[in-house]
N, C-alpha and C positions, 0 to 999 in steps of 0.2 A: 726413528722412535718406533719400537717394536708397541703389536697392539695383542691383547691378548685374545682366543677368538667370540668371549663372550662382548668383548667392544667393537671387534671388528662386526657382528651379528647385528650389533645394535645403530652403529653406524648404517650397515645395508640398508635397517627397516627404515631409518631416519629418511636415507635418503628416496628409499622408495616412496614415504608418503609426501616429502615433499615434490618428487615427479608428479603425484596423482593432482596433487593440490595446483603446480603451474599447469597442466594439459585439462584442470576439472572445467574451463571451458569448452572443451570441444561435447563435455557429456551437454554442459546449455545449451550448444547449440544442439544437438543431436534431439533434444526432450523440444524443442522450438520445431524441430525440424516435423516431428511425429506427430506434433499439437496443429501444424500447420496444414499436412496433411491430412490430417483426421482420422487418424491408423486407429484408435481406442473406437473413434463411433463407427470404423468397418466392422470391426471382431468383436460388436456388443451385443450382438444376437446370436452369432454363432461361432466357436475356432475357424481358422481358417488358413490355406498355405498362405507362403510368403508370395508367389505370382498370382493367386485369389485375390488376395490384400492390393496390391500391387495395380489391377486391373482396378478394381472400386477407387483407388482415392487418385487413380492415374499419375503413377512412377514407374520407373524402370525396375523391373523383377529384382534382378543382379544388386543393384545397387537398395535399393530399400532389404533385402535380406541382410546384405553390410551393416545396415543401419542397424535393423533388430536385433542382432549379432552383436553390434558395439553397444547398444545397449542392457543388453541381457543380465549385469547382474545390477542393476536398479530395480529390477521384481516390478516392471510393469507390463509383461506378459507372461505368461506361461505355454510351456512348448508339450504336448500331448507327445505318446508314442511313436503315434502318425506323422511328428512338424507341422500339426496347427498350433498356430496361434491365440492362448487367449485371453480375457481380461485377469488384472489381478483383484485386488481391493485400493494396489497406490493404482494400478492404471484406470481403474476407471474414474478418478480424477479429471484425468486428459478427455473424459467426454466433454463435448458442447451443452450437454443437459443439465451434467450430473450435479447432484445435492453437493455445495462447495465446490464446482470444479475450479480446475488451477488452469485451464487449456487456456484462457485470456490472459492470465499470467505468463506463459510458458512464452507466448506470443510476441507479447508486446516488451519482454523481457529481451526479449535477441534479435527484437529488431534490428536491422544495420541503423538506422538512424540513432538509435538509443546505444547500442554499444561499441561508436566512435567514438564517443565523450571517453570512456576506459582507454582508450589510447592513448588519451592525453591527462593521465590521474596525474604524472610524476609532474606536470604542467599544477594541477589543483594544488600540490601536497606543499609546490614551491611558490606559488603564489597567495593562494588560498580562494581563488578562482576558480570557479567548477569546467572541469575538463568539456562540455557542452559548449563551453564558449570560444574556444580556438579551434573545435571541432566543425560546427555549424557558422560560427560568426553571429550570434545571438542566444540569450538567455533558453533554458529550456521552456520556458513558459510563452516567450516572443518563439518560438518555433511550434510548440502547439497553436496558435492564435494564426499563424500563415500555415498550417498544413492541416487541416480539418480530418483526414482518416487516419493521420497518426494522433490528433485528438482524441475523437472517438473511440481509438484502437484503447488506449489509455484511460480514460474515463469508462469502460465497460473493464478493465480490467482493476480498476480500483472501485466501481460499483461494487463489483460481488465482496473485496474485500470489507466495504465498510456495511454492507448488509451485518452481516455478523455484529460489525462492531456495534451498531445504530440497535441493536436486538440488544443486548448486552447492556446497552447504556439505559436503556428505557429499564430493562430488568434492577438494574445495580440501582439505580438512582432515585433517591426520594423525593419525587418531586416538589412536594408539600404545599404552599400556597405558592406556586411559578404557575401562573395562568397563560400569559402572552409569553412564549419565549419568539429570540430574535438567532437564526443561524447567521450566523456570519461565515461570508463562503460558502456558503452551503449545498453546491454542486448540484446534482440532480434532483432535491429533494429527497434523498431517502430517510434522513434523517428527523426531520420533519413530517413526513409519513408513518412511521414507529411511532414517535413521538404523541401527533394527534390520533393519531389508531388508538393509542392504549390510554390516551385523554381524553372523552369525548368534548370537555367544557372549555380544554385550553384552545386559544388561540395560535397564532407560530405568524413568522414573514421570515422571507427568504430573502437573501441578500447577498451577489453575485454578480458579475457581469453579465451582459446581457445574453451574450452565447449557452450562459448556463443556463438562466433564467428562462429561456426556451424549450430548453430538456425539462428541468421542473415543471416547468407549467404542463407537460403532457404527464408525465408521472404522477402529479397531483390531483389532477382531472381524472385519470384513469383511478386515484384511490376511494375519488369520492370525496374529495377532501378541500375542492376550491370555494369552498365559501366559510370557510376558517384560515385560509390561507392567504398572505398577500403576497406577493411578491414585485419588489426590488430591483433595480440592474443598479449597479453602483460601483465604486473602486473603494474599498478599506483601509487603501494609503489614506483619501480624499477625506471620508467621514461615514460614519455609520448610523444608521437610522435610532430616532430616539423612543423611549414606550416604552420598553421590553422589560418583564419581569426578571427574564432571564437571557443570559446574549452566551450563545454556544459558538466556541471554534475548536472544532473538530478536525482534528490533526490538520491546522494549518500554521500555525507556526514553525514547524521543524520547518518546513518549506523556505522559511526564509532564515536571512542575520540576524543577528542579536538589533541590530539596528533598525531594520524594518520590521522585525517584530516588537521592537518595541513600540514603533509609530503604528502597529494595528491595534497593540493594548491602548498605546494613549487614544486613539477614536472611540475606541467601546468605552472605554475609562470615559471620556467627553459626553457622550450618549448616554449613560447610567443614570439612573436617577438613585439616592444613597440605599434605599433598600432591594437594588436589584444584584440580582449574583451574575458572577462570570463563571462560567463552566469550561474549562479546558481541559478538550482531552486528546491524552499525548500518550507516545513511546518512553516512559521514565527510565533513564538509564541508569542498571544498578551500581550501585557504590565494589569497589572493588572486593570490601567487607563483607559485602549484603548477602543472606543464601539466597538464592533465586535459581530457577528452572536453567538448566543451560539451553535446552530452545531456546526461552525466551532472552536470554543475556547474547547468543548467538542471534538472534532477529535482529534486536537493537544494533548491534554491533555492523550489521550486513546491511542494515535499513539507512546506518549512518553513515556509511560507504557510498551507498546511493546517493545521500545528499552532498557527499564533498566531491563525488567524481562527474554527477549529473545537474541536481537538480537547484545546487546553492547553500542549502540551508545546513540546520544540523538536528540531532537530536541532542537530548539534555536530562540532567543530574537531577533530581527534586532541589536540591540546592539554587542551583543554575536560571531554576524555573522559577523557582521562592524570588529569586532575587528581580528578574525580568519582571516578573508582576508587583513586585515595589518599588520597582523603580517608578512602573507609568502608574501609581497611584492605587495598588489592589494589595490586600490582606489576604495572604494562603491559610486558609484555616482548615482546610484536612484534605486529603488524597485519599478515593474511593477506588478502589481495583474494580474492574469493569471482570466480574468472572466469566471463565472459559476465554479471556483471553489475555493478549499481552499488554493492553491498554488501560490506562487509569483516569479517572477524572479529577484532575484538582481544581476544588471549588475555593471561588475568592468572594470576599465582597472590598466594596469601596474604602480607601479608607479617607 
């Protein structure tokens, strides 16, 4: 079968992008590799060669110039006349400092620990089993709880992202009479710290295992904030503290099954008293219908990868969600977009 050369053209580019898209690992690892080194916080004060670079973050000349070279058209340096090196606006991202930076992401993203679960996706996709568990021999969460630096590595690199979020949520949300709220899960306190920052009357408790609850408690101390603040150590399978005007879970449910997330709704659900709200705020995955931002329909999409190849859970439909929170006894009565980002709160109460 003869092709003509406008298909045969088309065909080439097809299959070009699909090459880029099987080898777009090696660019992860590559942006891992430079985050890891701290190639952005060498060249933040001044360009610089590639054997300058090279001597500061202590690599081989040769081979780190390969590196900048394979990365060169991601626009996260710029090469002067001369062949210095220097920041762009995406690379200074890759600082340790910087306003947003993504360098804990870049990190903890290409871990080898983290992405051996991916070798075993076609393992997830046929079981429904997250590739983490034939990989490791335990859940990803029973692996952070026995490896404490790949914890930490993790938990600072999801800090900086829910900073944003926890900003966002305080701004979007009306609080109105929600005095006591209850975090459920509630990780390091940041959320809770925004929170009582911008309330001075409300109260909060934190509610977490105990490993967390120890990170908290310095965060909180450090805000000023430990004598409005209680905290917790507890499991949310088991039961959830009762009082709370309002009981926040802050992207944790994608994290789990439909099954286990239902047993965290029915705890809060048990804990409620009828005029308190549940605040959930999640990744709403848009309807195929729906106009929405391709970033953001791209995030969802990549976020939910994460959960079926690594971490167990999934993300979900406002449908999907409506439905999980009537099952364990809660009324969806609106979804608030959390603005500047890709996150929404859907507020329930009792029914």
């Amino acid at each position: 079968m003869q092709h003509s050369a406008a298909e045969s053209e088309a065909n080439r580019a097809d299959a070009r992008r699909l090459a880029e898209a099987i080898n777009a690992y090696q660019l992860s690892a590559a942006i891992g590799a430079l985050a890891r080194l701290g190639v952005a916080d060498a060249v933040a004060a001044e360009p610089l060669h590639p054997d300058e670079i090279a001597k500061r973050v202590g690599a081989d000349t040769g081979a780190l110039g390969r590196l900048l070279e394979a990365t060169h058209d991601l626009g996260l340096f710029s090469v002067d006349v001369d062949g210095r090196y220097g920041l762009t606006r995406a690379g200074e991202l890759l600082r340790a400092d910087a306003r947003g930076s993504l360098r804990r992401l870049a990190i903890v993203s290409t871990d080898e620990w983290r992405w051996r679960a991916y070798g075993h996706l076609t393992h997830a996709v046929r079981t429904g089993e997250p590739g983490f568990v034939p990989a490791h021999g335990c859940s990803f969460w029973d692996y952070l709880e026995s490896h404490p630096e790949a914890a930490a590595s993790f938990q600072e690199s999801m800090a900086r992202i829910s900073a944003l979020r926890d900003a966002a949520f305080v701004r979007s949300y009306d609080v109105g009479a929600l005095h006591r709220i209850v975090d459920v899960g509630g990780g390091d306190g940041s959320l809770l710290c925004a929170w009582l920052g911008a309330h001075p009357d409300a109260r909060g408790l934190l509610f977490d295992r105990s490993n967390a609850i120890e990170v908290a408690r310095k965060k909180i101390a450090a805000a000023e904030l430990a004598d409005r603040c209680e905290l917790v150590a507890g499991d949310f399978f088991d039961s959830v503290p009762e009082g709370g005007d309002a009981y926040v879970l802050s992207w944790i449910l994608h994290d789990w099954s439909d099954e286990k997330a239902h047993a965290i709704l029915s705890n809060c659900r048990g804990a409620m008293g009828e005029t308190a709200r549940l605040l959930v705020i999640e990744l709403v995955v848009p309807a195929r219908d729906e106009a929405s931002a391709a970033d953001v329909t791209r995030m969802v999409r990549q976020t939910d990868l994460e959960m079926l190849g690594v971490v167990g859970g999934r993300e979900r439909t406002a449908a999907e969600l409506s439905q999980l929170l009537a099952q364990a006894g809660f009324r969806l009565d609106r979804i608030v977009p959390l603005v500047g980002t890709p996150w929404s709160v859907l507020d329930a109460a009792p029914t």
